[in-house]
C-alpha positions as CSV (number, residue, x, y, z in Angstrom):
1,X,0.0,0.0,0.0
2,X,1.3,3.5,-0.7
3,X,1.7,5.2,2.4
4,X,-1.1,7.9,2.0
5,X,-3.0,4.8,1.8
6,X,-2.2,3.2,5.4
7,X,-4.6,4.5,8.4
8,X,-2.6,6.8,10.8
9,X,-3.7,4.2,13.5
10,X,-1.8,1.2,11.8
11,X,1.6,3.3,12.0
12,X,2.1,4.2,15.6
13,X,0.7,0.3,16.3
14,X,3.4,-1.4,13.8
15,X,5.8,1.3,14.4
16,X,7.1,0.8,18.1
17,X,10.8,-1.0,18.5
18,X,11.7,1.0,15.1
19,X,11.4,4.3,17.2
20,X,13.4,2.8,20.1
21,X,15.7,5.9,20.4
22,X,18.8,4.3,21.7
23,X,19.7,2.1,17.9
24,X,21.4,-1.2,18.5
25,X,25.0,-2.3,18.3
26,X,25.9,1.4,17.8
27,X,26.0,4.7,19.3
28,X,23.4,6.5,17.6
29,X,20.9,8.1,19.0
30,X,17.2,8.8,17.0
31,X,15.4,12.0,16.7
32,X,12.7,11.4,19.1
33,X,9.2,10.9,17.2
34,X,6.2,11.1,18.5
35,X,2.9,8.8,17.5
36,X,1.3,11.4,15.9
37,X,4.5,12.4,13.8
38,X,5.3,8.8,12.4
39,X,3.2,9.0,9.0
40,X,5.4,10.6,6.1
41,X,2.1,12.7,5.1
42,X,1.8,14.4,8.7
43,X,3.9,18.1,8.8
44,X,7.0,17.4,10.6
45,X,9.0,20.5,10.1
46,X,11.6,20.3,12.6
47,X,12.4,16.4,11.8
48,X,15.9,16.2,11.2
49,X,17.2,13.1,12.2
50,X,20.9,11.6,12.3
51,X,22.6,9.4,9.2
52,X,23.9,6.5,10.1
53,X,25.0,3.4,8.4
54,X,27.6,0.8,9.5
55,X,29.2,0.3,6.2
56,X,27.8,3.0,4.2
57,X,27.5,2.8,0.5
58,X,28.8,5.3,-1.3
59,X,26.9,4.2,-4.2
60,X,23.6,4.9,-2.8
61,X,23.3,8.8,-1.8
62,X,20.6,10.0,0.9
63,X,18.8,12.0,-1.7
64,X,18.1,8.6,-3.5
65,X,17.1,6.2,-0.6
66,X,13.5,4.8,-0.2
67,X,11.5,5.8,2.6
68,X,10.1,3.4,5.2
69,X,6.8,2.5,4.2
70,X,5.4,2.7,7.6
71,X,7.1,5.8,8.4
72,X,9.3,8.2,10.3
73,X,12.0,6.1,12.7
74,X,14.1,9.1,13.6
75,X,17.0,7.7,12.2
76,X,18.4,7.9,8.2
77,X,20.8,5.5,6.5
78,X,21.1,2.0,6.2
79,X,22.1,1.5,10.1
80,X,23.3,-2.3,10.7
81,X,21.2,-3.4,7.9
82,X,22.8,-5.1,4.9
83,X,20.9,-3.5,2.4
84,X,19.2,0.1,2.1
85,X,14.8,-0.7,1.5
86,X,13.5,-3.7,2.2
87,X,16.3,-6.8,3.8
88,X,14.2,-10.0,3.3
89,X,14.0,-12.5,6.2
90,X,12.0,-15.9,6.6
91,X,10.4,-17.0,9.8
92,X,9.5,-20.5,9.8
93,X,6.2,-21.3,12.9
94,X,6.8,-24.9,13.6
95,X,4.2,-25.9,15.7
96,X,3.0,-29.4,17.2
97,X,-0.1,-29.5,19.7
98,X,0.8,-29.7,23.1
99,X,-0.3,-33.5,24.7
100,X,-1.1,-34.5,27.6
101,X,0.9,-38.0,29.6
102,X,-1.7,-40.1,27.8
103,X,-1.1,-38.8,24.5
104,X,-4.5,-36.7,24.0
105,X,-4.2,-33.2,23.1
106,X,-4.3,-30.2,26.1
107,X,-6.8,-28.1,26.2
108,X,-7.0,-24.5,27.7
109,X,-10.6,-22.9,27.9
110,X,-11.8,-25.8,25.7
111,X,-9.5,-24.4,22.7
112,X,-6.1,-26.8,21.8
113,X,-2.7,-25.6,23.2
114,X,-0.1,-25.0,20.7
115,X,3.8,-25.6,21.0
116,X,6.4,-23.9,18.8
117,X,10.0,-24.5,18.5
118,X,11.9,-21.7,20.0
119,X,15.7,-21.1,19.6
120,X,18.4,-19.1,21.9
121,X,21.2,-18.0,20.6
122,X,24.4,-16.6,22.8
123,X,24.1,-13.2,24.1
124,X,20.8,-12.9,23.7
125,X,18.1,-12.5,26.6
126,X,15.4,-13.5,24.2
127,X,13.9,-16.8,22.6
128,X,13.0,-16.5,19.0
129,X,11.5,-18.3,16.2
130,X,14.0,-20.4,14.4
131,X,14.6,-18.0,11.0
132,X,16.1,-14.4,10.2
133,X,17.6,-12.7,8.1
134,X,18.2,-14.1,4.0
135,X,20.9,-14.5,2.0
136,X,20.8,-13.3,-1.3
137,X,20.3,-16.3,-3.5
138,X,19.8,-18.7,-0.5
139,X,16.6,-19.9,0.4
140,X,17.4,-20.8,4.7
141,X,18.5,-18.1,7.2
142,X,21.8,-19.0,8.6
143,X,20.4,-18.9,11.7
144,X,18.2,-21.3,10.9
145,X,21.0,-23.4,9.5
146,X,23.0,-23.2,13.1
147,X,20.0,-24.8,14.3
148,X,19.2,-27.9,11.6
149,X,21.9,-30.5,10.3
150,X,22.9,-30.0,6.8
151,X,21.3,-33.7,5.7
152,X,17.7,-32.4,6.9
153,X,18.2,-28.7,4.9
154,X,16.7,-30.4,2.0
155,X,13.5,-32.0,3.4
156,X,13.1,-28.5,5.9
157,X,12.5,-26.9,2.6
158,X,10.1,-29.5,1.1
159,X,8.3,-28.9,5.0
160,X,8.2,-24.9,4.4
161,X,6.8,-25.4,0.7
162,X,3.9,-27.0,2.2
163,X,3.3,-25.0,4.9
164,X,1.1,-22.3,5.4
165,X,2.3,-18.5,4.8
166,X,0.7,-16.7,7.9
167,X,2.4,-13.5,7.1
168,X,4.3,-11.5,4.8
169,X,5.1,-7.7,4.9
170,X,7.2,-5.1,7.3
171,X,8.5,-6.0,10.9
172,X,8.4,-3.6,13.5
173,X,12.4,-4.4,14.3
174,X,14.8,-1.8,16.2
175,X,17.5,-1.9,13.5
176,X,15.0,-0.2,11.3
177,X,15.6,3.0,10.1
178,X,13.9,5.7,7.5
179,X,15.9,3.9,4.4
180,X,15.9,0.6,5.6
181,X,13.7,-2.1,7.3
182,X,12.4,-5.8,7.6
183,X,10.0,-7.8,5.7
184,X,9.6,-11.1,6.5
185,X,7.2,-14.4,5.2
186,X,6.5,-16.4,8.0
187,X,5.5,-19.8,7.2
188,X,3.6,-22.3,9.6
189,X,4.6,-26.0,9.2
190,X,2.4,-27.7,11.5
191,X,2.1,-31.5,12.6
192,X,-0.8,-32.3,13.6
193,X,-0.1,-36.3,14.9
194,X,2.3,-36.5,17.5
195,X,3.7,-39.7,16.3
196,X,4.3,-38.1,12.9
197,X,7.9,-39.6,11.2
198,X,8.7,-36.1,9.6
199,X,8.6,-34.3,13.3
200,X,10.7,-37.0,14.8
201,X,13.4,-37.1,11.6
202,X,13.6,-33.1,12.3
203,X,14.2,-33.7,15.9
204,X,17.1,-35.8,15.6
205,X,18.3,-33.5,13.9
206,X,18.3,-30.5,15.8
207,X,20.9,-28.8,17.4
208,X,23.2,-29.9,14.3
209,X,25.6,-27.0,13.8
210,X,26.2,-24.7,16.8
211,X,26.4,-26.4,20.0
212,X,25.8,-23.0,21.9
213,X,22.4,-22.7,20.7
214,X,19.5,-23.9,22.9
215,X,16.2,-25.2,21.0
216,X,13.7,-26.3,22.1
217,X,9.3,-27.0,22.1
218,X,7.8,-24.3,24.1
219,X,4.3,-23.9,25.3
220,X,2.6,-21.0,23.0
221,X,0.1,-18.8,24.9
222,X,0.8,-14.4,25.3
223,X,3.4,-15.1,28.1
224,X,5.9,-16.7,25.6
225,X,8.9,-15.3,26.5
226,X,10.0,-14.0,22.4
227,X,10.4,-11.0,20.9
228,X,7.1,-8.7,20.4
229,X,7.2,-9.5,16.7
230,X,7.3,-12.7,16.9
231,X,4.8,-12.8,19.7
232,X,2.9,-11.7,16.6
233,X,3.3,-14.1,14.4
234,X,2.9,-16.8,17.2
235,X,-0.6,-15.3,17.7
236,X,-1.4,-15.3,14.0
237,X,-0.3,-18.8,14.0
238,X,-2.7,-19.8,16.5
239,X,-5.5,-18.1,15.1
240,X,-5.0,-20.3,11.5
241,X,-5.1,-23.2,13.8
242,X,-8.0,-22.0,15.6
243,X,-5.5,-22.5,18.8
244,X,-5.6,-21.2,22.2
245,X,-3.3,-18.2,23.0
């Protein structure tokens, strides 16, 4: 949608971590903006935010850069992004209902409970969902690919092309800027029988590449300790399932 075209509403709700005014992995600082200020089309006349990019291509001159389609970040440049617009990420929502010792399926206010597959990677206080950032010309995160064993790449794909897209657009990430940002497709590969051979191949092979990540099933409801985003897609997720959350 062209940005005149997005209510004011949906900016200052998608539009939150990407104002955080302290930018990670840097010192910069962002102009502060308020709710009311973060459409392009609303007057800002004193708006004058830093430029900051970590490697900074020369190439691609300020006065040339997209603008964020969800608006004003307080911050120009392509900060620690890799690429100036959009930087393409995949989130894969692998999800198995949660079961109780008898092997029937929990239940929470008579809706089925969800669990996801959740990954920690060092130095970070957060679980996430097991994807990130792309590659150009590769069709796996490398984060994803700390996490799986080379041998089961091959099938995780076939699993994603028959999943279920639950969302793709713009993430509401701190690392945003004005000239740069996240879009993701986040893709839910269910199983729906416990005893299912493609869960328990993937299983075996988790944990295949980086022994300081920690994966692992976790129970999905709004307490999931993930990032807000992903909290998102999590939620979405459940709703496709007709889950409880």
């Amino acid at each position: 949608l062209a940005s005149r075209e997005i209510p004011e509403s949906f900016h200052t709700l998608y539009h939150v971590s990407s104002r955080n005014l302290l930018y990670p992995s840097s010192t910069a600082v962002r102009f502060p903006v308020p709710d009311e200020k973060v459409p392009w089309e609303v007057e800002f006349e004193i708006y004058n935010p830093p430029f900051y990019s970590a490697e900074r291509q020369e190439n691609d001159p300020p006065e040339f850069l997209r603008e964020n389609p969800m608006g004003r970040t307080g911050l120009k440049g392509q900060g620690i992004l890799r690429f100036f617009g959009p930087n393409h990420a995949l989130h894969p929502v692998v999800t198995r209902w949660r079961r109780n010792v008898d092997g029937s399926i929990y239940r929470k206010s008579l809706k089925k409970m969800l669990e996801v597959l959740v990954v920690k990677f060092p130095f970070s206080d957060h679980w996430a969902l097991p994807g990130g950032s792309l590659e150009p010309g590769e069709a796996l995160p490398p984060k994803l690919r700390r996490v799986l064993r080379r041998e089961f790449w091959p099938q995780f794909q076939k699993l994603l092309n028959q999943g279920t897209e639950v969302y793709k657009g713009y993430v509401d990430d701190p690392r945003n800027t004005d000239n740069a940002w996240i879009e993701t497709v986040a893709i839910n590969v269910h199983f729906e029988d416990h005893n299912d051979v493609e869960m328990k191949r993937m299983n075996s092979f988790l944990q295949g590449c980086d022994l300081e990540v920690t994966v692992r099933w976790q129970v999905v409801d709004k307490r999931i300790p993930v990032y807000v985003n992903h909290k998102e897609l999590l939620q979405k997720a459940a709703d496709l399932l007709g889950a409880y959350y």
